[in-house]
C-alpha positions as CSV (number, residue, x, y, z in Angstrom):
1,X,-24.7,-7.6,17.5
2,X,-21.1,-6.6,17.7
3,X,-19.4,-4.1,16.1
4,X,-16.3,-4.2,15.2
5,X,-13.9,-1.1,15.2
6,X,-11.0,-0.7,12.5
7,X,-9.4,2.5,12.1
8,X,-6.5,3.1,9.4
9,X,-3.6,2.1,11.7
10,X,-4.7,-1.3,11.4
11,X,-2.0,-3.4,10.0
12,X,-4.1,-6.6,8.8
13,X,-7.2,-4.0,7.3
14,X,-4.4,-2.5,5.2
15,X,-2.6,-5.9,4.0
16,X,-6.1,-6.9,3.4
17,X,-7.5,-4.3,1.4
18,X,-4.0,-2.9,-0.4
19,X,-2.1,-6.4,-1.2
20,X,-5.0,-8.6,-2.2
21,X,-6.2,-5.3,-4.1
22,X,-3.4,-2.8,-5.3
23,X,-6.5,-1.1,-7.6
24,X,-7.1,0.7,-4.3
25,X,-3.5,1.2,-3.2
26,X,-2.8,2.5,-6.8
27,X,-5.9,5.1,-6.7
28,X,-4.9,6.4,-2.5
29,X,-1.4,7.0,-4.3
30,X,-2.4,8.9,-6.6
31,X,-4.8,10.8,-4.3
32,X,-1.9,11.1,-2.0
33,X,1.1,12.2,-4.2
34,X,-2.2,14.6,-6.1
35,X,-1.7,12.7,-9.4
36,X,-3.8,11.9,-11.9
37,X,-4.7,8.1,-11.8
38,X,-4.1,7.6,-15.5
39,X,-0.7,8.8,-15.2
40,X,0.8,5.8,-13.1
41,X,1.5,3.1,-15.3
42,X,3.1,0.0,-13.8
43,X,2.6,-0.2,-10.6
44,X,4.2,-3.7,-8.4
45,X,4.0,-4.0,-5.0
46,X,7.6,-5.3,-4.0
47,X,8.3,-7.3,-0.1
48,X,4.2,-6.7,0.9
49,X,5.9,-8.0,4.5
50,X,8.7,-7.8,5.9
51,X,9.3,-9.6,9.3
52,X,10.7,-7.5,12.4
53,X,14.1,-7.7,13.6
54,X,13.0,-8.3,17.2
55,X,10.4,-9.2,18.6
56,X,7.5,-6.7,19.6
57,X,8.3,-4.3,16.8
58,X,6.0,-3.8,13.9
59,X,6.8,-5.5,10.2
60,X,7.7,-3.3,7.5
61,X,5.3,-3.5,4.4
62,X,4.9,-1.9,1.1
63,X,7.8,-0.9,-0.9
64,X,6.5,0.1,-4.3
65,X,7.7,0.6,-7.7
66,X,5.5,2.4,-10.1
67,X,6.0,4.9,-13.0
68,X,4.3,7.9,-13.8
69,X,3.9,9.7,-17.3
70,X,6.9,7.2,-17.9
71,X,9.4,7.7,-15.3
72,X,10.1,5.2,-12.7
73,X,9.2,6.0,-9.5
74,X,10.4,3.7,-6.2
């Protein structure tokens, strides 16, 4: 059997598991920014993939708008 190696630096894994379920981008932001979870209220995942400029370089991914305890937060 094979095993396949991911690590965190893989784009796809991410898009995968944050885009198709922003629960789990929500909850490592909150771990990440040490907030509660309950405190972020909307949360949108705005441009989830941005082509490069030229090619070879990397896309840009991710902008997010959230707020917490009420404020906005981008």
């Amino acid at each position: 059997m094979t095993k396949l190696e991911y690590t965190s630096k893989n784009d796809m894994l991410f898009k995968i598991l944050f885009v198709k379920h922003p629960d789990l981008l929500k909850r490592l932001v909150a771990t990440l920014l040490g907030l509660r979870y309950e405190s972020i209220g909307q949360f949108e995942i705005k441009n989830p993939e941005i082509p490069p400029e030229t090619i070879g370089s990397k896309f840009c991914r991710l902008d997010i708008n959230m707020t917490v305890d009420g404020r906005r937060v981008i």
